[in-house]
RODO-2510 file (C-alpha; in nm, 4 decimals, decimal comma):
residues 277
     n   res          X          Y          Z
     1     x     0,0000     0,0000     0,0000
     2     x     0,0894     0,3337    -0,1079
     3     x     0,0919     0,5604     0,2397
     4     x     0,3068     0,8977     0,1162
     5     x     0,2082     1,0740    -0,2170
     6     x     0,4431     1,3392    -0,3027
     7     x     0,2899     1,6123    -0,5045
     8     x     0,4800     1,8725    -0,7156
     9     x     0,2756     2,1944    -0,7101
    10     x     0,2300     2,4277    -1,0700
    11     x     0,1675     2,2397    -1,3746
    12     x     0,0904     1,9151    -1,2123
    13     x    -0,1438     1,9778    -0,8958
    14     x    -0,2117     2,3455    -1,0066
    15     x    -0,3876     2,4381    -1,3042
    16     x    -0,2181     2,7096    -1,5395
    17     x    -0,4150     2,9609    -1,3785
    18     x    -0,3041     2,8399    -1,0425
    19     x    -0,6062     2,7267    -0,9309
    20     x    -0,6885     2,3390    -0,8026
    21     x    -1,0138     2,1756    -1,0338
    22     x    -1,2401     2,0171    -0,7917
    23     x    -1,1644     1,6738    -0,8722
    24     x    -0,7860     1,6622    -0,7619
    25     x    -0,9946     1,8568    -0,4603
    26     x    -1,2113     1,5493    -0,3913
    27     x    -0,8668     1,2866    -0,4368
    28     x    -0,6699     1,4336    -0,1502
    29     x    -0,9394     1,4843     0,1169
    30     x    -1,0481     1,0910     0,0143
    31     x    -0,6955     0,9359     0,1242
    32     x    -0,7489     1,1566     0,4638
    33     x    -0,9881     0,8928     0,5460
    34     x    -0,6893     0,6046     0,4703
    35     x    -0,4172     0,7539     0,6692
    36     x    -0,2311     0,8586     0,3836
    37     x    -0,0088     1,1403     0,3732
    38     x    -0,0602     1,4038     0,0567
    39     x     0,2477     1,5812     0,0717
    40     x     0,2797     1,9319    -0,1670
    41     x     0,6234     1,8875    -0,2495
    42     x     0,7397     2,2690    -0,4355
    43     x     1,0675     2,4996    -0,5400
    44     x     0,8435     2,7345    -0,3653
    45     x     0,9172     2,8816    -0,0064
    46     x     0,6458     2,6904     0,2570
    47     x     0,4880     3,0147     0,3336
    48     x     0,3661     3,0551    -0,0163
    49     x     0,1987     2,7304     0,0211
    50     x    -0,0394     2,7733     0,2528
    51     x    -0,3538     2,8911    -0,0110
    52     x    -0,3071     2,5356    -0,1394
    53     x    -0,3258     2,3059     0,1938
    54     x    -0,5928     2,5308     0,3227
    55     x    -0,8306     2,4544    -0,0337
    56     x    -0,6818     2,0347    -0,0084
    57     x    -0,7740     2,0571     0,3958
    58     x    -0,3981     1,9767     0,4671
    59     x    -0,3835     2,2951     0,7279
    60     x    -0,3338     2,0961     1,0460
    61     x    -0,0760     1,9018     1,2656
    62     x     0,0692     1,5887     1,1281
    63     x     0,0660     1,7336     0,7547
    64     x     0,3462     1,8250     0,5301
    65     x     0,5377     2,0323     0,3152
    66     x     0,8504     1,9764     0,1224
    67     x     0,9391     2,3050     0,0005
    68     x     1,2394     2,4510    -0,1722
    69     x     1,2891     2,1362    -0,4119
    70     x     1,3890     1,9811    -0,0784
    71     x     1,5514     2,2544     0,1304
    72     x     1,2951     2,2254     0,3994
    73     x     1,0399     2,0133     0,5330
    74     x     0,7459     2,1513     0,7943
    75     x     0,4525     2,0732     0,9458
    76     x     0,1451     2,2288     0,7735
    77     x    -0,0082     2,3742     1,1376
    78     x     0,2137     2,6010     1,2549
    79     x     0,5178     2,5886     0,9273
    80     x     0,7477     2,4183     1,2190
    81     x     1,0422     2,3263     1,0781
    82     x     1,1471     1,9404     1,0485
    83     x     1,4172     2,0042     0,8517
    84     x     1,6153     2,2791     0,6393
    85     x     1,9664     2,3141     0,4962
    86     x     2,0590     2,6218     0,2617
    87     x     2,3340     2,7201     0,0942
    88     x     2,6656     2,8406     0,2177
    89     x     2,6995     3,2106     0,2171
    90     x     2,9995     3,1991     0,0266
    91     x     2,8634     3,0074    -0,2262
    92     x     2,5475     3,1969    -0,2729
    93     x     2,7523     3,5238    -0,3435
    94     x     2,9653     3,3298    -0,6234
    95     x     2,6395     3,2668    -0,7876
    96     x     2,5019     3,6020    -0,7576
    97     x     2,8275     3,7346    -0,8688
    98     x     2,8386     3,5415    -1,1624
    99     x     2,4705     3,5596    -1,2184
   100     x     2,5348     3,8930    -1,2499
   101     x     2,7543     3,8609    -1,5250
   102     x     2,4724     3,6884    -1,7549
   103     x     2,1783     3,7801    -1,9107
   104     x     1,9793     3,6281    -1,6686
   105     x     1,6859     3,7422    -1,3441
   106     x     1,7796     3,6168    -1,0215
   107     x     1,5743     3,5144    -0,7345
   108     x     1,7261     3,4324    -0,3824
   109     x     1,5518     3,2980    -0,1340
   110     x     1,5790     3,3143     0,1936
   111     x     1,3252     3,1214     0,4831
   112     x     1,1211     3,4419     0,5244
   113     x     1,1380     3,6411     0,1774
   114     x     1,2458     3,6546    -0,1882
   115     x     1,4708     3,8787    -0,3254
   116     x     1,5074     3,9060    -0,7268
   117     x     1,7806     4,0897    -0,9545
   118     x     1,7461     4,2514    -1,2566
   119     x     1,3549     4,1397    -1,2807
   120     x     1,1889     4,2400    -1,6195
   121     x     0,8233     4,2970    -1,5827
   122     x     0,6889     3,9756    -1,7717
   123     x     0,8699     3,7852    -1,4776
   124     x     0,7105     4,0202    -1,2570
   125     x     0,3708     3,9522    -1,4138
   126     x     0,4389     3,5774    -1,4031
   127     x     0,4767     3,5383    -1,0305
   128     x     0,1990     3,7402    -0,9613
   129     x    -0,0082     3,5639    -0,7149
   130     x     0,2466     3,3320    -0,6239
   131     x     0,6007     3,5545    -0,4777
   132     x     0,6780     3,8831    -0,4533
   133     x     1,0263     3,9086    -0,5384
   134     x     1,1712     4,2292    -0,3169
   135     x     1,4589     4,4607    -0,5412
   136     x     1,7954     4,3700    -0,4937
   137     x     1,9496     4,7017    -0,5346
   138     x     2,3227     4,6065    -0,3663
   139     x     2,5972     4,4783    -0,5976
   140     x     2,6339     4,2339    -0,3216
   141     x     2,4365     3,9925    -0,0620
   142     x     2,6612     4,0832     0,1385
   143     x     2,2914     4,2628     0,3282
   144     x     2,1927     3,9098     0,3469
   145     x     2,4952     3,7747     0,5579
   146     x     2,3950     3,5691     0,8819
   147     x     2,0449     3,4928     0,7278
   148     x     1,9797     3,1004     0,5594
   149     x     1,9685     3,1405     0,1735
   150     x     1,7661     2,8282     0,0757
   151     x     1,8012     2,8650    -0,3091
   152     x     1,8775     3,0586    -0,5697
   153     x     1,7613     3,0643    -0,9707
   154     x     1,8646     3,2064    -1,2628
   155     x     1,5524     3,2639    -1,5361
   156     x     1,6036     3,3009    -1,8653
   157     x     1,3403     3,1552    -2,0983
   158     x     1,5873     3,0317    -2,3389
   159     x     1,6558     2,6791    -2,1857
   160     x     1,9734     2,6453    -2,4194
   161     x     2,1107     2,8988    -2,2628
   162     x     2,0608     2,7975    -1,9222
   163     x     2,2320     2,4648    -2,0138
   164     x     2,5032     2,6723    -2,1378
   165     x     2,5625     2,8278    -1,8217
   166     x     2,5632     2,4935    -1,6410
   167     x     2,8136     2,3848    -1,8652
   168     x     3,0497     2,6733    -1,7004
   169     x     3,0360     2,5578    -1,3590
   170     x     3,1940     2,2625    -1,3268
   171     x     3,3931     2,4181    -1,0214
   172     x     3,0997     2,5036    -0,8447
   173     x     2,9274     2,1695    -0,9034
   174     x     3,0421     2,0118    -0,6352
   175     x     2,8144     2,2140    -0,3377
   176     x     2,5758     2,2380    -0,5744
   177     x     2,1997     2,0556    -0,6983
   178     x     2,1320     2,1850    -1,0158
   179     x     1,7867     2,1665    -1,1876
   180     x     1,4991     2,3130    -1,4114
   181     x     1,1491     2,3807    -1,4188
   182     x     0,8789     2,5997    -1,5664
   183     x     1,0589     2,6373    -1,8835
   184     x     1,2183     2,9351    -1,7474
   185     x     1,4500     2,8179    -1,4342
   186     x     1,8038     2,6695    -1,3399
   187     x     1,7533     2,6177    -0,9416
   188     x     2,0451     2,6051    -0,7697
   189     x     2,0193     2,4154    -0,4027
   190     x     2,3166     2,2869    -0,1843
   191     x     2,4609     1,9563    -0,2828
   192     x     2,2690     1,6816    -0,1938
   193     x     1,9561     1,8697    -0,2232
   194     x     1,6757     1,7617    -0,3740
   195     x     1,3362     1,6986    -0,3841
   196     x     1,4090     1,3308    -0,3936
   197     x     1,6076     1,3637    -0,0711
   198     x     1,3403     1,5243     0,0640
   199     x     1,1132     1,3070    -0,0220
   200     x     1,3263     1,0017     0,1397
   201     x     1,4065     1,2140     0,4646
   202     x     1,0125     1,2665     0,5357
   203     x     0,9741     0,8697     0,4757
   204     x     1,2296     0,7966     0,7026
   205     x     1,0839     1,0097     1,0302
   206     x     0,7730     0,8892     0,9447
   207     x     0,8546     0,5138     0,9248
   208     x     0,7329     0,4840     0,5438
   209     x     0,9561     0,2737     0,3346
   210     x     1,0384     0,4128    -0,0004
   211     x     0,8723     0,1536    -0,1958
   212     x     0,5565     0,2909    -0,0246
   213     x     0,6246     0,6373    -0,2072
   214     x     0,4304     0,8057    -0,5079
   215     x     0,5921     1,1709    -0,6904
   216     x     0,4022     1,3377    -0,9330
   217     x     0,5656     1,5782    -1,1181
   218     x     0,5810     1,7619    -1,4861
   219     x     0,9210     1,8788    -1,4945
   220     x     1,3300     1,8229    -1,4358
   221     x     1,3488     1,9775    -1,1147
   222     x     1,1035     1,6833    -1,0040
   223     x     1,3319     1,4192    -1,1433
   224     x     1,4747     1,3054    -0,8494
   225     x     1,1886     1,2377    -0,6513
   226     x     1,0483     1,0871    -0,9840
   227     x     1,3510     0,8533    -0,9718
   228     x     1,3718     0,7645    -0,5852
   229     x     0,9838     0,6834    -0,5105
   230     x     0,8135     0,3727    -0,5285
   231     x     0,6508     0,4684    -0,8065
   232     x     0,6651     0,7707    -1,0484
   233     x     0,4013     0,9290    -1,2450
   234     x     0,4739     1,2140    -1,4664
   235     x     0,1233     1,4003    -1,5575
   236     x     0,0318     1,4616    -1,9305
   237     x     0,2004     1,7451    -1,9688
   238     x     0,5124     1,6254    -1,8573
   239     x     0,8253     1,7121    -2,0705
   240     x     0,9373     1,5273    -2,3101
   241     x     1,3100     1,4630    -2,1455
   242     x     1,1390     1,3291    -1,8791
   243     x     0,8674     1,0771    -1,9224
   244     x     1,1663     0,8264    -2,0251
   245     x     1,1826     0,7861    -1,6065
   246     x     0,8667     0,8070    -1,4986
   247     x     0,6904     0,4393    -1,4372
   248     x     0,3521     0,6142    -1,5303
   249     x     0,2133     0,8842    -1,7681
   250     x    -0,1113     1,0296    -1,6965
   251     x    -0,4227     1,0834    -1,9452
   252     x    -0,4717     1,4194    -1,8286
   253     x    -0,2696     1,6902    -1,7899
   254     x    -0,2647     1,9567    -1,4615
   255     x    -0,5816     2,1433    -1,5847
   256     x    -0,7889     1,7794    -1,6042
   257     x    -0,7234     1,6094    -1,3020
   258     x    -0,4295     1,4494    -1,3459
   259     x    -0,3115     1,3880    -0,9478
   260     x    -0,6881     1,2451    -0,9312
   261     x    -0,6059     1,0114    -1,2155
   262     x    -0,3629     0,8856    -1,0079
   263     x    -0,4871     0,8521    -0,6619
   264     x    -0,8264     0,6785    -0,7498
   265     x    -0,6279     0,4525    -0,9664
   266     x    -0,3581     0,3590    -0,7782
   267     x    -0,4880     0,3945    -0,4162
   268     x    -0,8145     0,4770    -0,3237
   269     x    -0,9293     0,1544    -0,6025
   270     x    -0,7147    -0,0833    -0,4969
   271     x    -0,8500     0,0165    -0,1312
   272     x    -1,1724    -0,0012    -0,2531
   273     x    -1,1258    -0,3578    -0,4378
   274     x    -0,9925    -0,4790    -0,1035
   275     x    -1,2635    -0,3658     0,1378
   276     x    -1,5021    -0,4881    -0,0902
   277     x    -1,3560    -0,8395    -0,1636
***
C-alpha cells in the first residue's frame, strides 16, 4: 500500500491559472480517510503554500510540506520546521556574482522572503499571485549575511542557454543541486539537495519505506523524486526529457485532473477492491 504521495505543485497539482479543479480537490481529502499522507512537495518557499493546503484541507498538525525542491520540510499547522539546509553564504555570493555577469533574473531565497535581480516585468507579471520578489538594489548579498539562503535561480526563458551556463560551472558543481522547471528556471540548491532527498528524509521520520512512495511531477526539477519513489508518475504534460523515467504517464494533464487520475487509480481503487472483496 501506497501511504506517502508526493505532489509537485504548478503544472501538475495546479492548473495554469493556479487554481486546483475540484476533482484533484475530492482525491486528496479521500486518502485523509486512509491515513495517507498528501504531501505538496514545491521549489516554492512553505509560506507561499499555505492557499493550497488550506483549499486540499492539509492545514493541520501531522501534515506536510517539502518546500524549496527539498531545502525544507514543515509541518502544515504552525510551518514548524522538520528540517532545512541552505546554501553556504559563500557560495550563494559566487552565484550572484556570476549571475550577475549573464543575461539572466535572479531570485534568492531566503526562509522568510524573496529577493530578485534585474527582474523584467513579464517575470514580474508571471509570479503574480504566487512571490513577490523584493529589489535587490546592492551589488552584493553581502545585506543578506547571517540569514539562511535556501536557493537561488537564474531565469532566462531560453533553456539552451541555461544549459550553457551549467556547462560553465563545473567548479561550483560540487556544493551544488542543479535543476529546471517551468521552462524558465536553473535552481540552484546545496549539494545533496533535492526533492528526492526530501522526499526520502520525510519517509524515514515517518517510518514509510520508499517503496511505499508516489511523486508526481511535470518537470526536471522533479526528477529526483520521480527517480527515488516507489513509483513515479509524470502528468500529461510532462516534458518530453522526462517521461523516459517516470513508471507512469497520466491521461490528463494539470488542468484535467491528473493527481486524481492517479490517486483513485492507484490507491483509493485498490482500497476499494480490497474492502469490498
Amino acid at each position: 500500500m501506497y501511504r506517502i504521495i508526493a505532489c509537485d505543485l504548478d503544472e501538475t497539482l495546479l492548473k495554469h491559472d493556479k487554481t486546483i479543479c475540484e476533482e484533484n480537490i475530492r482525491a486528496v481529502k479521500a486518502l485523509k480517510d486512509h491515513d495517507i499522507w498528501f504531501v505538496p512537495t514545491t521549489g516554492r518557499a512553505f509560506r507561499t503554500v499555505d492557499p493550497v493546503i488550506r483549499a486540499l484541507g492539509l492545514d493541520e498538525p501531522g501534515q506536510y510540506v517539502i518546500s524549496y525542491n527539498g531545502g525544507a520540510i514543515t509541518d502544515n499547522q504552525d510551518h514548524r520546521l522538520l528540517y532545512h539546509e541552505g546554501i553556504p553564504f559563500d557560495l550563494a555570493e559566487e552565484l550572484f556574482q556570476r549571475g550577475k555577469r549573464y543575461d539572466v533574473c535572479m531570485h534568492i531565497y531566503t526562509k522568510e522572503k524573496v529577493y530578485g535581480y534585474n527582474i523584467p516585468q513579464f517575470e514580474i507579471d508571471y509570479l503574480k499571485g504566487r512571490v513577490t520578489l523584493i529589489p535587490i538594489l546592492d551589488n552584493t548579498l553581502g545585506f543578506l549575511k547571517g540569514q539562511e539562503i535556501m536557493k537561488i535561480i537564474y531565469m532566462n526563458l531560453d533553456y539552451d542557454y541555461l544549459f550553457s551556463i551549467e556547462s560553465e560551472m563545473d567548479d561550483l558543481k560540487d556544493g551544488l543541486t542543479i535543476s529546471y522547471s517551468s521552462g524558465r528556471y536553473m535552481e540552484f540548491n546545496h549539494h545533496g539537495v533535492s526533492k528526492g532527498a526530501g522526499l526520502l528524509r520525510l519517509a524515514e521520520l515517518l517510518d514509510v519505506k520508499p517503496e511505499e512512495t508516489i511523486a508526481i511531477g511535470d518537470n526536471l526539477n522533479d526528477l529526483s523524486m520521480i527517480r527515488m519513489a516507489g513509483f513515479g508518475v509524470g502528468v500529461a504534460n510532462t516534458v518530453t526529457d522526462m517521461k523516459k523515467d517516470c513508471d507512469f504517464i497520466t491521461r490528463a494533464d494539470c488542468n484535467n485532473g491528473a493527481v486524481a487520475e492517479v490517486i483513485d487509480r492507484f490507491v483509493l481503487g485498490p482500497l476499494n477492491a480490497a474492502a469490498e472483496a
